[in-house]
N, C-alpha and C positions, 0 to 999 in steps of 0.2 A: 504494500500500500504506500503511496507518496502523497505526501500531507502538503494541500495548500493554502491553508491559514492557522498553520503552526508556526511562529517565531521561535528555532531554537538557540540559545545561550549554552557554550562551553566554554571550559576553559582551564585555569589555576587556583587555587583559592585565594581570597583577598582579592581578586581583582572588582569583585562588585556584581556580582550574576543576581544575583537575587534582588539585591538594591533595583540593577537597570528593571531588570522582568517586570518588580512591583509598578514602577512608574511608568513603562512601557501599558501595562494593564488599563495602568487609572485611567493614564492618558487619551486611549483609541478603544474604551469602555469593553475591553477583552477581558479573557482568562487569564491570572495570575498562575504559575505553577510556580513554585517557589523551591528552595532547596531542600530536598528529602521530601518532594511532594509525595512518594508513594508508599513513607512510613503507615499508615493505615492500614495499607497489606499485608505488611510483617506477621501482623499476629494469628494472620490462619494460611500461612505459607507450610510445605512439604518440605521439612528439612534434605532430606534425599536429594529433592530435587532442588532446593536453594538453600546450599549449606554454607556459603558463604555470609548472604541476610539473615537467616539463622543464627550465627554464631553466636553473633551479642545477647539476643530472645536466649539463647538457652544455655548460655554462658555461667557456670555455678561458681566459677571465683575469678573475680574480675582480674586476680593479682596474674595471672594467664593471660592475660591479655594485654598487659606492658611487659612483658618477660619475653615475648617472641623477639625472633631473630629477625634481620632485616627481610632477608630475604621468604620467612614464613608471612611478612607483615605485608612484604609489596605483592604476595601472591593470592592473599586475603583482598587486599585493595583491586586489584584487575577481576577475580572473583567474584564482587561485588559489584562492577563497573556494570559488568556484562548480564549479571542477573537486575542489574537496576534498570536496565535499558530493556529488556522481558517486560519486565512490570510498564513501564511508563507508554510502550507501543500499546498495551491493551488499555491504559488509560485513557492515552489519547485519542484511540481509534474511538473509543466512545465518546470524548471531549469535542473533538472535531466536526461529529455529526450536529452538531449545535452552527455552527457556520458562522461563530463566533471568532476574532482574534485570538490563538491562545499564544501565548509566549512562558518559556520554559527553560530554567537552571537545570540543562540534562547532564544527565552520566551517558547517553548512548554516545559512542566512539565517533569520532571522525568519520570512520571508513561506511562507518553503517547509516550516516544522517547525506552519503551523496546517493544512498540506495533510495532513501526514502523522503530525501527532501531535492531543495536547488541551490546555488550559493547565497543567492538571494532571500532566503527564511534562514540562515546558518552563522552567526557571530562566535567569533573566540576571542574571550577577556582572558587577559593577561598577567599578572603581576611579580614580580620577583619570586623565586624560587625561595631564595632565604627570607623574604617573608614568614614563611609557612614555618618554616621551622624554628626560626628566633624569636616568634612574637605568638605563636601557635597557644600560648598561654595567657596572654595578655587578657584575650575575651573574657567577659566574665561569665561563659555559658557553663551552667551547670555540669554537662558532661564533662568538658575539659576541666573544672576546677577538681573535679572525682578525682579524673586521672591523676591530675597533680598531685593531689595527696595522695593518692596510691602510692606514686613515686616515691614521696618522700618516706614510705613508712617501711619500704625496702630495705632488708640489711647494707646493702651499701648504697645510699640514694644518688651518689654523684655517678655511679656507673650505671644504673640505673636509666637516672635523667639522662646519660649518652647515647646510651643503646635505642632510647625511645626517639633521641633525635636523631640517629643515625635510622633508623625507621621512616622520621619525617622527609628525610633526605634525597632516601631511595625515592619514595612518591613526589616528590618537588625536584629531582633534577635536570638538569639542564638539559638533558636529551628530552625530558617527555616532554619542556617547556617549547625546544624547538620543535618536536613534531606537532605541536598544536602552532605554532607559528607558519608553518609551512604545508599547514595542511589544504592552502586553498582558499580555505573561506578568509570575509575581512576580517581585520583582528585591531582590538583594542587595547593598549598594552595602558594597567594604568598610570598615573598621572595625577601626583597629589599639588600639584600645581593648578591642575584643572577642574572646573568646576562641574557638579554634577549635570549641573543642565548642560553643561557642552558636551559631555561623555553622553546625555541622551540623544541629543543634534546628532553627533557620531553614529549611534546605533540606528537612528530616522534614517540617516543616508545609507546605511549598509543596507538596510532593510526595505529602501525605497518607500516609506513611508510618509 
C-alpha cells in the first residue's frame, strides 16, 4: 500500500520529530502521530512474535536491562525499529482511510517508507549524535530518570554509566547518522540558532505544503 496523505518524520533523537509532527497537525487540522504512537498495542502483543516490544512488558528486573552489552543493546534497538514499523502500517492503513493529513515521528526505515510513500511525504530530522548520549539524561522523563538510578545503585556505577553510554553510542553513530543523511529524502539537520517556526517553513517546503 503507498500512503498519500501520510507526512512521515525520521530521523535522530533530539532533532525535534515530534515537536514539528504536533504543529504540522495543528496547523493543516491533521492527524498528530506523535513518538511511541503505537505504545497502546504493546499490551496484547504475541511475545513470539514481537519479542523485541515485548521485552520491556515482561521485563522482571529492570537491572537487565542497563547491564547489556552494546552490541545485545543495538540489536534490541533494530529489533524494535522493524516490529514498530508492523505496528504503525496497520495503524495507518486504518488512519489514512479518514482522508485526513496525518503526519508521523516513525521508526519505519528509510528503505521501506520509498516502498510505501514518495520523497515528497518523507523528512529526516537530524541532530548530533553526541546529543543523544551526553544529554540522554538531562530530560526529566520518568523512564530515563528510573534508568539513572538504576545506574547508580550498580556495584560499580561509573562502569556502569559507560557501558550504558557506550550502548547510547552504538544507536547514535555516525554511520546511522549518515545513512539517514543520504538517504534521499530532505533533511533537517537541527539548529538551535533557528527558530521553530523557520524549522516549520523548512518542513512546508519539503512537504510542498
Amino acid at each position: 500500500m503507498r500512503f498519500t496523505n501520510v507526512y512521515f518524520i525520521n530521523g535522530t533523537a533530539y532533532a525535534g520529530k515530534s515537536t514539528l509532527v504536533k504543529l504540522l497537525a495543528e496547523k493543516y487540522g491533521g492527524i498528530a502521530c506523535e513518538e511511541n504512537y503505537h505504545d497502546s498495542m504493546v499490551a496484547d502483543l504475541d511475545a513470539k512474535e514481537f519479542p523485541n516490544l515485548t521485552y520491556t512488558r515482561d521485563l522482571q528486573n529492570w537491572s537487565d536491562f542497563i547491564r547489556r552489552t552494546p552490541d545485545e543493546y543495538e540489536a534490541w534497538v533494530d529489533g524494535v525499529t522493524m516490529e514498530c514499523a508492523a505496528l504503525e502500517l496497520k495503524i495507518l492503513e486504518k488512519l489514512s482511510q479518514t482522508g485526513q493529513k496525518i503526519f508521523v515521528d516513525t521508526n519505519i526505515p528509510a528503505e521501506m517508507l520509498r516502498e510505501i510513500s514518495d520523497d515528497k511525504h518523507v523528512l529526516i530530522m537530524l541532530a548530533d549524535p553526541n546529543i543523544s548520549v551526553n544529554r540522554f539524561f538531562d530530560r526529566p522523563d520518568r523512564e530515563k530518570q528510573f534508568l539513572y538510578q538504576l545506574l547508580l545503585q550498580e556495584d560499580d556505577p561509573q562502569a556502569a554509566m559507560e557501558n550504558f553510554r557506550e550502548c547510547l553510542r552504538r544507536i547514535n553513530s555516525k554511520e546511522r547518522y549518515e545513512a539517514f543523511y543520504n538517504a534521499g529524502f530532505s533533511v533537517i539537520v537541527r539548529d538551535d540558532n533557528r527558530s521553530i517556526e523557520e524549522t516549520l517553513k523548512l518542513a512546508e517546503q519539503a512537504f510542498e505544503l
